[in-house]
C-alpha positions as CSV (number, residue, x, y, z in Angstrom):
1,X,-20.8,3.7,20.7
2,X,-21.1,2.4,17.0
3,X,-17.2,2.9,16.7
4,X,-16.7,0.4,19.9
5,X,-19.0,-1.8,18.6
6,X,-17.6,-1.7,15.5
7,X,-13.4,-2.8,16.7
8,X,-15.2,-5.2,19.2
9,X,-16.5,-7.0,16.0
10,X,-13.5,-6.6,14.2
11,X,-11.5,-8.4,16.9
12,X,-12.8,-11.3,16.2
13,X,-11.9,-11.4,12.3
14,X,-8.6,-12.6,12.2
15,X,-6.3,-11.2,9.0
16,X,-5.4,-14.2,7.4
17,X,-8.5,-14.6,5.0
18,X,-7.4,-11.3,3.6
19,X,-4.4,-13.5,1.7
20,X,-6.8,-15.6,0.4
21,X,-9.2,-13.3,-1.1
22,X,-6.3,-10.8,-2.0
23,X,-5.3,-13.5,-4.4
24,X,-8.7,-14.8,-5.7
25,X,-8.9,-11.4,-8.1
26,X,-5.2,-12.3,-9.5
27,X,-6.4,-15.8,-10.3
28,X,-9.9,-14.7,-11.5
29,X,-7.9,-11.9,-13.9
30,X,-5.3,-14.1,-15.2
31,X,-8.2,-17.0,-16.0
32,X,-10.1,-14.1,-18.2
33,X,-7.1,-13.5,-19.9
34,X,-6.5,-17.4,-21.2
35,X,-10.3,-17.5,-22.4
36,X,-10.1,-14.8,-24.3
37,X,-12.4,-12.2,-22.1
38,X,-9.8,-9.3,-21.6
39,X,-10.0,-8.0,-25.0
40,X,-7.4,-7.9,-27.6
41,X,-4.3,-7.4,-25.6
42,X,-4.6,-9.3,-22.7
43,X,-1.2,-9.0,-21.3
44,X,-1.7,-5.1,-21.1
45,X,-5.0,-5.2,-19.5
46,X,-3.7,-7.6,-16.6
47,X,-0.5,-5.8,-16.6
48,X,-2.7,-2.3,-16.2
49,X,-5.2,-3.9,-13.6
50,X,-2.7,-5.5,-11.0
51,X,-0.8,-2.3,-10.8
52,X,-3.8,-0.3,-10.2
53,X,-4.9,-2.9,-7.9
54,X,-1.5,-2.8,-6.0
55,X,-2.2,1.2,-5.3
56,X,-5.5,0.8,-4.0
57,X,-4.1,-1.5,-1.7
58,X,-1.0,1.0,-1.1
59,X,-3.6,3.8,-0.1
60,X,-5.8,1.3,1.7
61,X,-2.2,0.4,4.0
62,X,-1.5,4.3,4.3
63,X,-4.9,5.0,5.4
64,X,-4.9,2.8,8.5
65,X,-3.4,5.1,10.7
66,X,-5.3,8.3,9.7
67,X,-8.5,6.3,9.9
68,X,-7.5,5.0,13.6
69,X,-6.9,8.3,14.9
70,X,-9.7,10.8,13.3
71,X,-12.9,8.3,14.0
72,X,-11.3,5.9,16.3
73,X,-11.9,2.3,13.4
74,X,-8.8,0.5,14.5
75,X,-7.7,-1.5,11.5
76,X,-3.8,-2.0,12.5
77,X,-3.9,-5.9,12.5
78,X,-4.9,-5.5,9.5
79,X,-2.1,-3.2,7.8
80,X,0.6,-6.1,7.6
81,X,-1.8,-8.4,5.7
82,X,-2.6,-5.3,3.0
83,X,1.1,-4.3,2.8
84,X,2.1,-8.0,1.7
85,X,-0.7,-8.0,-0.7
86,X,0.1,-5.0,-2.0
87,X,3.6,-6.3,-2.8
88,X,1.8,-9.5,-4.6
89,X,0.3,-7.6,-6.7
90,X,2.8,-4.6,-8.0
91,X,5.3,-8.1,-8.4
92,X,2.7,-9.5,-10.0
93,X,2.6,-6.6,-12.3
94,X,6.4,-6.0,-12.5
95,X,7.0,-9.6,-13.7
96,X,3.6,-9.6,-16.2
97,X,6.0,-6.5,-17.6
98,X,9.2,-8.3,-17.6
99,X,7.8,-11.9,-18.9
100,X,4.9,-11.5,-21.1
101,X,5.2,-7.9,-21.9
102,X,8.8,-6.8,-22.6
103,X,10.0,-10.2,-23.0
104,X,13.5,-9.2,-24.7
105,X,16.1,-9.0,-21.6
106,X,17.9,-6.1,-23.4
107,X,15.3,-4.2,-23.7
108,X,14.3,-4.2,-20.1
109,X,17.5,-2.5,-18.6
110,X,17.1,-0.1,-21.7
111,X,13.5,1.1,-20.6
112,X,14.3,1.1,-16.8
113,X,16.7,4.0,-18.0
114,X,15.3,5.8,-20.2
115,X,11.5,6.1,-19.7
116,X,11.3,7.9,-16.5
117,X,7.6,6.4,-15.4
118,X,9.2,2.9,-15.3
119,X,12.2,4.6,-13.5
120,X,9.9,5.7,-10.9
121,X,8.2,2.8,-10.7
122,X,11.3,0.2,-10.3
123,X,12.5,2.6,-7.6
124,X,9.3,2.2,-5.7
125,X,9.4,-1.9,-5.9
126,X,12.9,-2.1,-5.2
127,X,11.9,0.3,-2.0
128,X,9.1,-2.0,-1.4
129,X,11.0,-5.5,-1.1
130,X,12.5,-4.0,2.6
131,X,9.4,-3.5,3.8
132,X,7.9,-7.2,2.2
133,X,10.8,-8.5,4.1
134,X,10.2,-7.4,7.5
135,X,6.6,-7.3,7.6
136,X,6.9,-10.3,10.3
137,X,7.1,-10.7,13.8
138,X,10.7,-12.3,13.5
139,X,11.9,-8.9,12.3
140,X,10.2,-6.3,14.5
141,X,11.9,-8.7,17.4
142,X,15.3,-8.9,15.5
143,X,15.6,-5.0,14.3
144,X,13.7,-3.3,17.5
145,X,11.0,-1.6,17.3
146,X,12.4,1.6,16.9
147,X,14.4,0.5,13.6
148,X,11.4,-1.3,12.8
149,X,9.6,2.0,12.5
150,X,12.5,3.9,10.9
151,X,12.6,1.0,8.2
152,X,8.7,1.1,7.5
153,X,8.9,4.7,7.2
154,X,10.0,3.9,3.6
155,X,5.8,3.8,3.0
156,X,5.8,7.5,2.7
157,X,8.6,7.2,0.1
158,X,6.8,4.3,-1.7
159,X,3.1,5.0,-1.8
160,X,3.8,9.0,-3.4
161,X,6.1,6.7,-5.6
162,X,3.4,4.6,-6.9
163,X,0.8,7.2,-7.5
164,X,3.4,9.4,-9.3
165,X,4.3,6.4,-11.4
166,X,0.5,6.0,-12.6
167,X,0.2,9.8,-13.4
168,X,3.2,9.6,-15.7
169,X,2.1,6.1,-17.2
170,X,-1.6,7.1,-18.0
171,X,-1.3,9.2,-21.6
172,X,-3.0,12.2,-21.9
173,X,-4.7,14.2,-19.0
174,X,-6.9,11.9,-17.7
175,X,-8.1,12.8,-13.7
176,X,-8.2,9.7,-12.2
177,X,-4.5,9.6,-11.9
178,X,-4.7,12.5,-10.0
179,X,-7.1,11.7,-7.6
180,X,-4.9,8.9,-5.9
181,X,-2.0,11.2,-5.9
182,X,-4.2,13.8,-4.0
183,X,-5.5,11.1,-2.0
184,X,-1.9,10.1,-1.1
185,X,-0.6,13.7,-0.4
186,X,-3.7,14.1,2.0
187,X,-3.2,10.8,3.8
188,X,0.7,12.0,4.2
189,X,-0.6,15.3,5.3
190,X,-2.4,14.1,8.1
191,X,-0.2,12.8,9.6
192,X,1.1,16.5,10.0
193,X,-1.5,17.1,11.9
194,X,-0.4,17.5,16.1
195,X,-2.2,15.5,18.0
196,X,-4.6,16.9,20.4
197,X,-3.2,16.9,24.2
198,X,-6.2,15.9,26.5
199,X,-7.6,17.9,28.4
200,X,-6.1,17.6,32.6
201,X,-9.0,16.7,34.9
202,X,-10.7,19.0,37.1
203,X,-8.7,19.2,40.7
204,X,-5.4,18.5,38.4
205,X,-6.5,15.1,39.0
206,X,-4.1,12.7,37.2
207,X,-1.1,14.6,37.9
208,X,1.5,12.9,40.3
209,X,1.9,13.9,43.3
210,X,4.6,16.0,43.8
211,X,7.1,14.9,47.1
């Protein structure tokens, strides 16, 4: 089958070029801004970019699973390597905010707390750093996998976090907003979904034996 075919290949490709070519974008973006080629406000359009870059990659983690189980594309070695760079690039973003954008400490506290969007979003980094934390082996080993799981679960706080946050920070009623949070919400709802039981084999072969 194309699908088999498909995860054989994919086997073979291990995750760690993924860092490297999750970072080239950061380095290509923050280059455009020095030259000049971002426009009139630089510091905004990188700030805007690596935070919409970090949900794509949020959705990309979220859909792993989903995509595994309705057409059988087994991506999973891949999901730690897209989580981490998903945290690179909504700190990223967080400290382009903080450091070139805000700049004024005082201020910073003061929009946290009053402008609920960046309320929202703090929340879903300071959620996120957990799950940056753990995503090793180290920690699956130390916690268990059980409370491995339970901690990671955090994702389905996060990721509605993040798309929530982009809704509120995008002015007017612009769709694209939207359409991650509706991606999100599906990718969470599938997960709803029960899992088919298989079918038992003719004869009740399978079944043990009964004494």
């Amino acid at each position: 089958m194309l699908v088999d075919r498909l995860n054989k290949a994919l086997r073979a490709v291990p995750a760690w070029p993924l860092y490297v070519a999750g970072a080239l974008p950061v380095i290509w973006l923050f280059y455009r801004g020095l030259i000049g080629g971002l426009g009139v406000d630089p510091v905004k359009v990188i700030e805007h970019r690596l935070g919409l870059w970090g949900l794509w990659l949020l959705i990309a983690g979220l859909a792993v699973t989903p995509l595994g189980r309705f057409t059988g594309v087994r991506l999973i070695r891949y999901r730690r390597a897209i989580g981490l760079l998903a945290f690179f690039y909504i700190l990223t973003h967080l400290l382009v905010w903080l450091v070139l954008d805000v700049q004024i400490p005082r201020l910073i506290w003061a929009d946290i707390v009053k402008r609920p969007y960046i309320t929202i979003g703090m929340a879903a980094f300071v959620l996120m750093i957990p799950l940056a934390l753990t995503s090793n082996t180290w920690s699956v080993r130390k916690l268990g996998a059980l409370r491995w799981r339970q901690v990671h679960k955090l994702t389905y706080v996060v990721v509605p976090l993040g798309a929530i946050h982009y809704v509120m920070v995008v002015k007017g009623w612009e769709m694209e907003p939207f359409y991650y949070l509706a991606t999100v919400l599906a990718l969470l709802g599938l997960r709803l979904v029960p899992k088919r039981r298989r079918a038992p084999m003719p004869g009740g072969a399978g079944r043990p034996a009964r004494s």
